[in-house]
MDTraj code that builds the backbone (N, CA, C; nanometers):
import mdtraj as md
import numpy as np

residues = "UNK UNK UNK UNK UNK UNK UNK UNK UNK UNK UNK UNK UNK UNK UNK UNK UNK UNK UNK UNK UNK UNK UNK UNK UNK UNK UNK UNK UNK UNK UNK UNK UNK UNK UNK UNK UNK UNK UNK UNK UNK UNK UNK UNK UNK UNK UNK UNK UNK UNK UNK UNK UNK UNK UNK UNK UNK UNK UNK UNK UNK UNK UNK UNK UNK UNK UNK UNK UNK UNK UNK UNK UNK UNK UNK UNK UNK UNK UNK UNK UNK UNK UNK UNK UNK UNK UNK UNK UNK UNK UNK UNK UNK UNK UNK".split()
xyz = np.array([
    [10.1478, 8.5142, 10.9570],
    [10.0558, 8.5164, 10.8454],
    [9.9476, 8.4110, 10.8668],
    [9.8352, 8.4276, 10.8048],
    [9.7651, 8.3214, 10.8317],
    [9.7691, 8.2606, 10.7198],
    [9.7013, 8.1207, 10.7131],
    [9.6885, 7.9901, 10.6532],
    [9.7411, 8.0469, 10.4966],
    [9.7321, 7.9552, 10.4260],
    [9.8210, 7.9242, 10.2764],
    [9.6935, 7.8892, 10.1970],
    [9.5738, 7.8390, 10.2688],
    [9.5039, 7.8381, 10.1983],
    [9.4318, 7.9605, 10.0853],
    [9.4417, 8.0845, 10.1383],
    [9.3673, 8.1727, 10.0228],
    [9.4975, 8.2396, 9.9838],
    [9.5786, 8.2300, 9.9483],
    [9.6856, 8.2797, 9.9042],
    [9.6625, 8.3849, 9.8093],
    [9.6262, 8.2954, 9.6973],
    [9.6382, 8.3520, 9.5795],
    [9.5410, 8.4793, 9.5995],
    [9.4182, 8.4534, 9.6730],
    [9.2880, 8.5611, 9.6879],
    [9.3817, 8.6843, 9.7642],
    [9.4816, 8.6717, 9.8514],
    [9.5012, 8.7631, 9.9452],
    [9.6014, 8.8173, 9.8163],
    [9.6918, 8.7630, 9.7931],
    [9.7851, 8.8160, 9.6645],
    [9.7460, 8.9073, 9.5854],
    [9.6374, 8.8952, 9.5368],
    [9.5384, 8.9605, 9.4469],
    [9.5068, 9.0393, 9.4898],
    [9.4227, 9.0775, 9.6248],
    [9.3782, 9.1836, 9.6808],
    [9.4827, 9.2931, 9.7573],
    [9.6291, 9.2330, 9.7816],
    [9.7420, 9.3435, 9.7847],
    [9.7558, 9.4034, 9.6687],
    [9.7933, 9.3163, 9.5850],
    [9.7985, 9.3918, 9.4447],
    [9.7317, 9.4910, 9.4010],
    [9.5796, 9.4729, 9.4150],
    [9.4937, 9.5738, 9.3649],
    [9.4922, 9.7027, 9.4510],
    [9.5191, 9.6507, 9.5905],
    [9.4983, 9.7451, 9.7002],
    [9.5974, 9.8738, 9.6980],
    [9.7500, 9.7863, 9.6287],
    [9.8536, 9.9339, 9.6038],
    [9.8472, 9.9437, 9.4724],
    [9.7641, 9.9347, 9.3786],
    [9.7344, 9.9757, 9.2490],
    [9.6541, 10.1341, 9.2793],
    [9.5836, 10.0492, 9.3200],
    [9.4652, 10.1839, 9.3787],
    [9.5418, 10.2975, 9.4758],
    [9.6255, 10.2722, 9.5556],
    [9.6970, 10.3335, 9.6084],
    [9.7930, 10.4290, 9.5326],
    [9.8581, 10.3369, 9.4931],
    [9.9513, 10.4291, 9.3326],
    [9.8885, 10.5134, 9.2324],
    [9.7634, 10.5019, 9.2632],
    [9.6727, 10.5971, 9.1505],
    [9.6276, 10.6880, 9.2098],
    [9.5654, 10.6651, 9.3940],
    [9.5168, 10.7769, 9.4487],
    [9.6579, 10.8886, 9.4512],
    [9.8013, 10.8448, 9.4427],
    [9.9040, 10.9149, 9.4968],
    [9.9054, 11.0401, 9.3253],
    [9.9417, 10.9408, 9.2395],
    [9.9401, 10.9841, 9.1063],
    [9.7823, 11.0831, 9.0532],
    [9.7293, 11.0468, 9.1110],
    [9.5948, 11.1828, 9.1090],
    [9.6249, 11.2901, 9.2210],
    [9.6273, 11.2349, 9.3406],
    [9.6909, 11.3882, 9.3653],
    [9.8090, 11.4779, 9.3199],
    [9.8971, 11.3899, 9.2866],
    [10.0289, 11.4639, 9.2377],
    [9.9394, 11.5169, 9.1198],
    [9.8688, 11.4930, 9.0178],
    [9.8109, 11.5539, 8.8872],
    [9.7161, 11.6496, 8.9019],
    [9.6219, 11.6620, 9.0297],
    [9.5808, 11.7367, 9.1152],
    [9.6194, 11.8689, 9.0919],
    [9.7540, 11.8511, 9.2005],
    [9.8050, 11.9710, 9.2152],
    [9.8991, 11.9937, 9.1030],
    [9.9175, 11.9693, 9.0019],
    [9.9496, 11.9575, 8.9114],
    [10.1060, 11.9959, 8.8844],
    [10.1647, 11.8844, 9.0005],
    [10.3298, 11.8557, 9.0016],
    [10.3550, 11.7692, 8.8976],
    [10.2221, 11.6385, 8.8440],
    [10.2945, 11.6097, 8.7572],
    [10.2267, 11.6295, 8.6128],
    [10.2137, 11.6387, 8.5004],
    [10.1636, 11.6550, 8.4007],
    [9.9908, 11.5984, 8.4056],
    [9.9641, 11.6599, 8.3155],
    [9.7565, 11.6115, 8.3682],
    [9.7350, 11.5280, 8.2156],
    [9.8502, 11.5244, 8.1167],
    [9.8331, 11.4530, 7.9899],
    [9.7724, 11.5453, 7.8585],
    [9.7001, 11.4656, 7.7473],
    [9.6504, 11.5809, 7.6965],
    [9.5389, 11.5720, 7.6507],
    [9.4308, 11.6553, 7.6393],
    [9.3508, 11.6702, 7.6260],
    [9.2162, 11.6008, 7.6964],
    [9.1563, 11.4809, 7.6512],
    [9.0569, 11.3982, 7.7557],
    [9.1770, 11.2650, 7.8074],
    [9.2903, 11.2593, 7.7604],
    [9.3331, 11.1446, 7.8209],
    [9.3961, 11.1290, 7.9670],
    [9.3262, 11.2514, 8.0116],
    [9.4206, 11.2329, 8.1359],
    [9.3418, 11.1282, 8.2507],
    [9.2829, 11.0468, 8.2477],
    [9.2178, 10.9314, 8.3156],
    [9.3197, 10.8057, 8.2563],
    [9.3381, 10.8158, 8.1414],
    [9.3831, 10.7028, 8.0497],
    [9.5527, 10.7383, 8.1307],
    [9.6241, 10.8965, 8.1105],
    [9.7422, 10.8881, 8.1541],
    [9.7379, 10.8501, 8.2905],
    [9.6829, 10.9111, 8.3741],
    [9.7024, 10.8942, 8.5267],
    [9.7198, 10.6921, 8.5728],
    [9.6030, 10.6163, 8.4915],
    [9.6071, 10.5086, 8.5338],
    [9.7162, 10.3887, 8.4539],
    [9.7752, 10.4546, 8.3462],
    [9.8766, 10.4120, 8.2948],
    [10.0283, 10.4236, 8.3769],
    [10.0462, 10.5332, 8.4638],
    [10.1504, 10.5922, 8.5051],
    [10.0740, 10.5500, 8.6564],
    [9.9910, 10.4630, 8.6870],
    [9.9730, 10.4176, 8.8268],
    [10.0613, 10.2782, 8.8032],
    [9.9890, 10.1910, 8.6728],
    [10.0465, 10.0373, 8.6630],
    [10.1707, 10.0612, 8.6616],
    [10.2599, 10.1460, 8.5985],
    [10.4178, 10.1611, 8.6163],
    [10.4445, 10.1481, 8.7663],
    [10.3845, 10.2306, 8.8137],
    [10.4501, 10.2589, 8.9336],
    [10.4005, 10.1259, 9.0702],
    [10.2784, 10.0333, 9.0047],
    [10.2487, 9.9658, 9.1054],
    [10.3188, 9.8385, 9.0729],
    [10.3416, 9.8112, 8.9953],
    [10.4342, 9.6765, 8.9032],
    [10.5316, 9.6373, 8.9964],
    [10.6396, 9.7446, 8.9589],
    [10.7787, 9.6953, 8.9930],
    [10.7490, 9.7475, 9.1535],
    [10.6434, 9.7980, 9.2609],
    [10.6345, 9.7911, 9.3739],
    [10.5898, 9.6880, 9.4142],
    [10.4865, 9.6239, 9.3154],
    [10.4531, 9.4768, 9.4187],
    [10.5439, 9.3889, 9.3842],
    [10.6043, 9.4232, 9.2870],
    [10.7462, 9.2853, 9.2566],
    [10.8422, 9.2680, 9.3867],
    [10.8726, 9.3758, 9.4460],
    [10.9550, 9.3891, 9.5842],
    [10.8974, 9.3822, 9.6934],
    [10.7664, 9.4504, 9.6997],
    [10.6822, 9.4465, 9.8483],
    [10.6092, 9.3231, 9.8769],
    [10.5627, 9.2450, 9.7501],
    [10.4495, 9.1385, 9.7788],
    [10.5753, 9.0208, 9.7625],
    [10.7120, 9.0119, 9.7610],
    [10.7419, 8.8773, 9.7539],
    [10.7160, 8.7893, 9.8136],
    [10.7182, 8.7798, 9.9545],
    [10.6438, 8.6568, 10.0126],
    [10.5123, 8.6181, 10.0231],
    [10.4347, 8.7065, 9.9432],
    [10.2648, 8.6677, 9.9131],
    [10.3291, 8.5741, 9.7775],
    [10.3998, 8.6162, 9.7209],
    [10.4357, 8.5755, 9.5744],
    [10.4556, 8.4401, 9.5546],
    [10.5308, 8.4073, 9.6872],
    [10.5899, 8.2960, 9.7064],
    [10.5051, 8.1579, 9.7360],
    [10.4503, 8.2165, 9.8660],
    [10.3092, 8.1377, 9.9369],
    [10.2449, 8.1037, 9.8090],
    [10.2078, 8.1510, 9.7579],
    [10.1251, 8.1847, 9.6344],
    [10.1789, 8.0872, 9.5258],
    [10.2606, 8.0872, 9.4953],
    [10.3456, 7.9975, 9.3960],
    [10.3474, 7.8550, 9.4926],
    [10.3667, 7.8360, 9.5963],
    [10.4048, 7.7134, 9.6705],
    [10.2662, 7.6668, 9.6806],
    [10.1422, 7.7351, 9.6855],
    [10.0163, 7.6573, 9.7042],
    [9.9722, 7.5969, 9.4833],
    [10.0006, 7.6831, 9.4319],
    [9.9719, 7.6440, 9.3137],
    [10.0381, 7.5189, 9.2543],
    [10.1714, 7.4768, 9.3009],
    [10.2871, 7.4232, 9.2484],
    [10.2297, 7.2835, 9.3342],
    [10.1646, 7.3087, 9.4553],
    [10.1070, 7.1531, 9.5742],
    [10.0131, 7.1035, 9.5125],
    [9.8887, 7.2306, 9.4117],
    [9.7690, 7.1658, 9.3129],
    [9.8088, 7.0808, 9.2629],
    [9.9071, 7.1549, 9.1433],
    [9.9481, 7.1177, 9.0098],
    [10.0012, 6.9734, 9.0251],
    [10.0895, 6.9279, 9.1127],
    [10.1242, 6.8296, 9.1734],
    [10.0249, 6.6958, 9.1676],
    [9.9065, 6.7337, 9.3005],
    [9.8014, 6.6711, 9.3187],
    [9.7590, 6.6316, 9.2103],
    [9.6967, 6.7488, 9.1163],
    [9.6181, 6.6762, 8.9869],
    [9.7204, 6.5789, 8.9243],
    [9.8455, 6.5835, 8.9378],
    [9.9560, 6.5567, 8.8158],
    [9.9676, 6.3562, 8.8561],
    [9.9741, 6.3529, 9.0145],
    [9.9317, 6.2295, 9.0835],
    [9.8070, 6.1692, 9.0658],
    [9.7283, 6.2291, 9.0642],
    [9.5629, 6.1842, 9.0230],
    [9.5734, 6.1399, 8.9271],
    [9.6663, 6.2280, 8.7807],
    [9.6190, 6.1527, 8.6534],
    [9.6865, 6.0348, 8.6130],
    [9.8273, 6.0212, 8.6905],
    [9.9064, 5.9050, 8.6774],
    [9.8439, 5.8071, 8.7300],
    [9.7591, 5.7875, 8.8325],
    [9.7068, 5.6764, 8.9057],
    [9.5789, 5.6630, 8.8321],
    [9.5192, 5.7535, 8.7876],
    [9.4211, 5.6885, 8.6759],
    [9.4586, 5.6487, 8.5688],
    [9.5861, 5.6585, 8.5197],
    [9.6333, 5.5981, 8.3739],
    [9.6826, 5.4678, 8.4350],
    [9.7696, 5.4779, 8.5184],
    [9.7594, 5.3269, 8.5339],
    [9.6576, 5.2438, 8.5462],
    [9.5376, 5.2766, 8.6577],
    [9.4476, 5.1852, 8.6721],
    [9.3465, 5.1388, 8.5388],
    [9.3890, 5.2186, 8.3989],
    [9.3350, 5.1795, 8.3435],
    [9.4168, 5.0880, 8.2188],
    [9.5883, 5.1277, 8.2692],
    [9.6535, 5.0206, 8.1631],
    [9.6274, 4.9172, 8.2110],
    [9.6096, 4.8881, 8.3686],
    [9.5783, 4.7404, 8.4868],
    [9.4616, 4.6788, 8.3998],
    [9.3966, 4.7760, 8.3334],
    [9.2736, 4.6577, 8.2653],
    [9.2648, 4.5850, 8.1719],
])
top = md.Topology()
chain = top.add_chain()
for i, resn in enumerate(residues, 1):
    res = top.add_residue(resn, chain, resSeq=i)
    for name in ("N", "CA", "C"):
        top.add_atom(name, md.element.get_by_symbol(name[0]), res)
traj = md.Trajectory(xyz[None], top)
């Protein structure tokens, strides 16, 4: 894998990438109309509702180690700032 630095950006862009994926699959299946087309004008509204189902609990299993990286670079910030603000509270009880 490469660097840890864009984590979160690459995380994001799997995510969206099998969102979109799960929707192109779920439009063709509605297509050919194996699976229901919804009713009336909502079938844009059903198709992309019945994509997030299906892309959810896939990136919960497929993206775990983006998930992770991802969590381990946020958790090194959170940290950093958390050190920054302690060393500025002290330097200013020092006064």
């Amino acid at each position: 894998m490469s660097s840890p630095k864009f984590a979160t950006l690459r995380y994001t862009a799997l995510r969206i990438g099998l969102f979109v994926a799960s929707f192109a699959v779920v439009w063709v299946l509605a297509y050919f109309r194996i699976i229901p087309l919804g009713v009336g004008s909502s079938n844009t509204v059903w198709l992309l509702l019945l994509a997030i189902v299906i892309s959810a609990p896939l990136s919960f299993v497929l993206l775990r180690k983006q998930r992770d990286v991802m969590s381990e670079q946020i958790v090194a910030k959170v940290d950093r700032q958390k050190e920054r603000l302690a060393a500025n509270q002290s330097m200013e009880d020092g006064l």
